[in-house]
N, C-alpha and C positions, 0 to 999 in steps of 0.2 A: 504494500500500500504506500503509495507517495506519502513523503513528509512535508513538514509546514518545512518550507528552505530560502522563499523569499522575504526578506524582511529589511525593512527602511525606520530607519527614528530618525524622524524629523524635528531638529533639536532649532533653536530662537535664527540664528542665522541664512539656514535652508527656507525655514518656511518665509522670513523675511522677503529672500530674494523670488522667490514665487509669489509671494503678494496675495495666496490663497485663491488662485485662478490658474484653467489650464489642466494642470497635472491633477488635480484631483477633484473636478469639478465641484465648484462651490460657487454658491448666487447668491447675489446681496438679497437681504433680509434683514429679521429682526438684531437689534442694535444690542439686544441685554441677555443672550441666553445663559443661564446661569447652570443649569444642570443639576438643579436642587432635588433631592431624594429624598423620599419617605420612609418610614416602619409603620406596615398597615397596624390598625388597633386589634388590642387580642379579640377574639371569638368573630374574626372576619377572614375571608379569604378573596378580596381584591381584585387578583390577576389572573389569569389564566395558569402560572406558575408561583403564585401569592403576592411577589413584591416585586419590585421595579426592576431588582436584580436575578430577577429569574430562579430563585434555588430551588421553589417547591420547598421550600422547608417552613412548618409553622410552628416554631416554638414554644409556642403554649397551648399548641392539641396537643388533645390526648386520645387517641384514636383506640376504640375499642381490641381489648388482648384477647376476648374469650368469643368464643362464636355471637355474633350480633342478632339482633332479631330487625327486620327489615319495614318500615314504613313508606307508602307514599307519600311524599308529600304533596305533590300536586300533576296531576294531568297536565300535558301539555298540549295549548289551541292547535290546532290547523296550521295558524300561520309559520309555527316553531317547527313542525315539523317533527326529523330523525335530527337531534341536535348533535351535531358531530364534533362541538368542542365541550370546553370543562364547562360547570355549574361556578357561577360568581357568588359570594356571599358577600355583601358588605353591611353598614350596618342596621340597614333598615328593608332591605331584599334580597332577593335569591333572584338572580336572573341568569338566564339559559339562550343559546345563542348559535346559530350556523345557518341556517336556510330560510329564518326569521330571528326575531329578540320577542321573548317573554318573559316580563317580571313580574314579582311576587311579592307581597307584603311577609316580613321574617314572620310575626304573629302567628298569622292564621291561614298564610300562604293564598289570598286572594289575589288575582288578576292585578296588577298596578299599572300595564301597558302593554301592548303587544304591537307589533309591527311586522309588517308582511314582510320587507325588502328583504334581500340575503344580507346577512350579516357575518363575517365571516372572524369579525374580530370584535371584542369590547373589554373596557375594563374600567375599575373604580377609582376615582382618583383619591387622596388623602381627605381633602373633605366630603367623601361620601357622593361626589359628582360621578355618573355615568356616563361614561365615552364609547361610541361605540361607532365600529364604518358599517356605513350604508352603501350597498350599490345598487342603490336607486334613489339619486340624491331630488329627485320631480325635477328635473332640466335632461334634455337630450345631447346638450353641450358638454353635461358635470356629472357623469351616470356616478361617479365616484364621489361622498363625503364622509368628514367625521363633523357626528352628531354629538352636541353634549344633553345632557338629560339633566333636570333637576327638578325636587321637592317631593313632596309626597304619592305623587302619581308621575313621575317620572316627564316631564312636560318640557317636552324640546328646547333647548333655551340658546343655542348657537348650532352653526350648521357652515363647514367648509370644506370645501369642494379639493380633490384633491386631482390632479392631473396623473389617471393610472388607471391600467382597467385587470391587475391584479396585485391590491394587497398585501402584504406576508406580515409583518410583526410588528405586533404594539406596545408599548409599553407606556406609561403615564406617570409624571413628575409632578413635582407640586405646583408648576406654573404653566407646563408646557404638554404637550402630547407628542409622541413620535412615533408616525407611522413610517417602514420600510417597505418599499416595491416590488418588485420581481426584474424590473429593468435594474435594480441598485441604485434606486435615490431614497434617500432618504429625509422626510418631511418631519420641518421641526412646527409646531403648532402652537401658537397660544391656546392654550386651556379655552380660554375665553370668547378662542372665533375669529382673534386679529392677525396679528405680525407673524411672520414664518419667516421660513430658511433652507435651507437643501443641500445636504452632504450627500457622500455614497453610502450604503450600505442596505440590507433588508432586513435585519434582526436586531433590533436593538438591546439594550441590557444598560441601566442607571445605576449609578454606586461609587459612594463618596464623592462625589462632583465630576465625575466624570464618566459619559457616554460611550459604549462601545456598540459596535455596530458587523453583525457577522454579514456575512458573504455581499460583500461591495466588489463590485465588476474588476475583474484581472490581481485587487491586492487582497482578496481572504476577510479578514479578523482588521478590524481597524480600531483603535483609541481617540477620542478627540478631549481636548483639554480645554476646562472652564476658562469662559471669555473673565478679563478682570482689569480692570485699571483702565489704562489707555488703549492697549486691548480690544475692549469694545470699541471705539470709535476710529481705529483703525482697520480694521478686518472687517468684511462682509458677514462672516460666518468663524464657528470656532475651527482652530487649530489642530493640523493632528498630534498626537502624540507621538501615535506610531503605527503601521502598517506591516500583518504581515499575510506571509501569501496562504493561496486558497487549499482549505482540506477535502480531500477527495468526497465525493458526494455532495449530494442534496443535503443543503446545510439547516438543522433546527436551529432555535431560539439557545443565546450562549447564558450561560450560568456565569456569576462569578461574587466567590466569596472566601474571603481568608487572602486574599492577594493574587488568588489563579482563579482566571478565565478556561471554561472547559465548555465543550461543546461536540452534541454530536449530529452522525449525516445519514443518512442513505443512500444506498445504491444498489445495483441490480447484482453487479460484482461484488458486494459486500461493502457496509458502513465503517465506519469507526469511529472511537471516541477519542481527543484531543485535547490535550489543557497546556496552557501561556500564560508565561509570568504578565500579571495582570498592568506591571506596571513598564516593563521593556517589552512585553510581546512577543520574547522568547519561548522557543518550543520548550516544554521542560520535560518532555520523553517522548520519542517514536508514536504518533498513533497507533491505537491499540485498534486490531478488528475483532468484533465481538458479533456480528450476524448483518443482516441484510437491513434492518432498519433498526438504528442505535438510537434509541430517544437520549437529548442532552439528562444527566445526571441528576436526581436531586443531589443538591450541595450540602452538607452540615460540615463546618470546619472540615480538616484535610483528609474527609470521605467523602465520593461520590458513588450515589446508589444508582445502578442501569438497567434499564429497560428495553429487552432487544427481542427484535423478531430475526428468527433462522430459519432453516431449510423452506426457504420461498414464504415465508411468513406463518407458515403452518404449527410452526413450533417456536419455543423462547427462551429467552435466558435471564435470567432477573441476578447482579451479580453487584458486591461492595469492593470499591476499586479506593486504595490508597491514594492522592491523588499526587501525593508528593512523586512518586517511582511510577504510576500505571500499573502496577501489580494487582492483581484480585485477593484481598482478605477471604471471602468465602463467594461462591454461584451456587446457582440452583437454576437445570436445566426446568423447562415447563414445558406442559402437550399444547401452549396455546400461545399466540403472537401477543408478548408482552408490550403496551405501549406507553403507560403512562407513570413515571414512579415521584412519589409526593411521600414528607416526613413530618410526622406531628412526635414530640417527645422521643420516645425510645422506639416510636415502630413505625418502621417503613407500610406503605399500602401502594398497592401495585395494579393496574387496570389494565384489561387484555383483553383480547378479540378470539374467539374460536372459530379455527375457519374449517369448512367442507368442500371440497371440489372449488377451491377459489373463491367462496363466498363465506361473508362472517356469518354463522347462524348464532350465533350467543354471544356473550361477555363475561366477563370473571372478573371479578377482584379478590386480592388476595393480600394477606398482611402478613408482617415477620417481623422476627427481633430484628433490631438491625443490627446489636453488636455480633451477635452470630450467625441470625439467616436462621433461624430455626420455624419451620411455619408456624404461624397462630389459628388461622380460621383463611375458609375459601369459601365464597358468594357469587352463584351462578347466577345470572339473568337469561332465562328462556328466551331473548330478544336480541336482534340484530344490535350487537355491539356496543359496548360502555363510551360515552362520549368525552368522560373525565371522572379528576377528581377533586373536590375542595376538603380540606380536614379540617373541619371548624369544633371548637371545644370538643366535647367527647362523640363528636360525629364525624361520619364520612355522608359526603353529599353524593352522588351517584345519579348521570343525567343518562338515563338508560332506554333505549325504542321509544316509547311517545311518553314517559313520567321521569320525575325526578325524586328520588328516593335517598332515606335516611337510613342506613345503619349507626347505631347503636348499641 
């Protein structure tokens, strides 16, 4: 498997003489981005992977040890569909999200909004604001927008149009929104609907002031460094830090915590997982290939837990990776394409697809100790595929065929 080999740090005098044009295309925009980062509030689960930095890690769940007993919590309209991403929990709804958006009152799980458009990305901002892209913004000009959402019934409150006709990764600051493209731009957004800006990249990941952005056209993994001082009113856009080159496959959303960016991809030829010193960009071991489609890690300090589909996705590997060396502490192979892995307290929870003749006919979740891997409980859905997972206090959210279910 290729390694990460290319690599550029762009240190105060390079980027000078580039002036931030050119080599790595950057548009004048907003004057002030700051790259300010959140800590979602306990008993929420925010993101798609919890927080701005992507770990899937909640440390203050506490996710059921002993076999759970399973609720619905709510049916899902018409317009939501088969919801093929995770369930959001923030602090006042549960909203569910991929071929429509439907939200929910936390309470009593009543209807708070629903929406036809395809929705293929959303998430929560620090103050409880819902961001989500539309791709059916009502113009035939702007088929693409992010929508913000606010108050008790979720009631559209800003709406911008995004130039792209497919999305890939979002993530939400406390001022800013940033969507990435599939062309490799990446959209910086006022929260609010105003001022923008446009680097490379399609996956974004926020933490400690500074935005990183995976698979940006020709350079891979990129850093960009908090605008400050004069800074802002010299530059169009912020700065990179550093660049380095592209990891084999279809790249997910990058994780980064403890000081290493890790991140995994897909391919037909087989995935891998990959982690870079967060702050030079440095490979810090050979990618590791673990199956055919390597979900990026949950992160907890210097463990990453993986979630992998193998022999054509038929089968999986759910497996705890050191992240300092890339070595595996413990695996455990599985009869089912592992896709999703999330950590509340001491236990990993893990979401999977069971496929037949090429088609998912069910879903699984499945929990384990994390310091050893030892199974706790497994939870089959008779239904076409688990969509996600949120670990909120002592639950698992589970967005599963047309309901969204609590274990407990």
């Amino acid at each position: 498997m290729p390694s990460i080999t290319r690599r550029r740090l762009l240190g105060g005098s390079v980027a000078l003489a580039v002036g931030g044009y050119g080599a790595y295309r950057l548009h004048r925009g907003a004057a002030a981005a700051t790259f300010d980062t959140w800590t979602p509030a306990p008993g929420t689960w925010p993101l798609r992977r919890y927080d701005p930095a992507n770990t899937a890690h909640n440390p203050s769940a506490t996710p059921p040890r002993e076999r759970p007993a399973r609720r619905e919590f709510t049916a899902l309209p018409t317009a939501a569909g088969r919801p093929s991403l995770s369930p959001l929990v923030g602090p006042d709804h549960v909203v569910v999200y991929g071929s429509g958006l439907a939200a929910y009152a936390r309470e009593d799980g009543t209807a708070a909004r629903t929406v036809e458009a395809a929705t293929p990305r959303a998430g929560f901002g620090p103050d409880g604001r819902l961001h989500a892209v539309s791709l059916d913004s009502g113009t035939a000009t702007d088929p693409v927008a992010v929508v913000g959402y606010d108050g008790a019934d979720l009631q559209e409150t800003s709406r911008s149009p995004v130039d792209t006709d497919d999305p890939r990764g979002l993530t939400v600051g406390a001022d800013e929104v940033y969507l990435g493209t599939g062309s490799g731009t990446l959209h910086g957004i006022d929260a609010g609907g105003g001022r923008r800006w446009q680097v490379d990249g399609a996956m974004p990941a926020l933490v400690d002031g500074r935005l990183y952005a995976a698979d940006a056209p020709l350079d891979g993994t990129v850093a960009y460094a908090e605008r400050t001082g004069r800074d802002r009113y010299l530059r169009p856009g912020p700065q990179r830090a550093w660049s380095a080159g592209p990891v084999s496959g279809f790249v997910h959303a990058p994780a980064v915590a403890d000081g290493r960016l890790v991140v995994g991809t897909y391919a037909e030829g087989g995935g891998v997982v990959a982690a870079l010193d967060a702050d030079s960009g440095e490979s810090l071991w050979e990618p590791r290939p673990l199956g055919v489609d390597v979900a990026t890690p949950a992160v907890v300090g210097a463990r990453g837990y993986v979630a992998a589909g193998t022999d054509d996705r038929r089968a999986g590997l759910v497996a705890a990776l050191d992240l300092r060396t890339g070595e595996a502490d413990w695996r455990d192979a599985v009869g089912w394409h592992a896709v999703a892995p999330a950590v509340g307290g001491d236990t990993l929870v893990v979401a999977g697809e069971d496929r037949e003749d090429g088609d998912v006919v069910a879903g699984v979740v499945r929990a384990y100790d994390r310091a050893g891997g030892e199974r706790l409980w497994t939870h089959r859905f008779e239904t076409p595929g688990v969509g996600g997972l949120a670990l909120v206090e002592d639950r698992v959210f589970v967005a599963a065929g047309s309901s969204v279910y609590e274990l407990r």
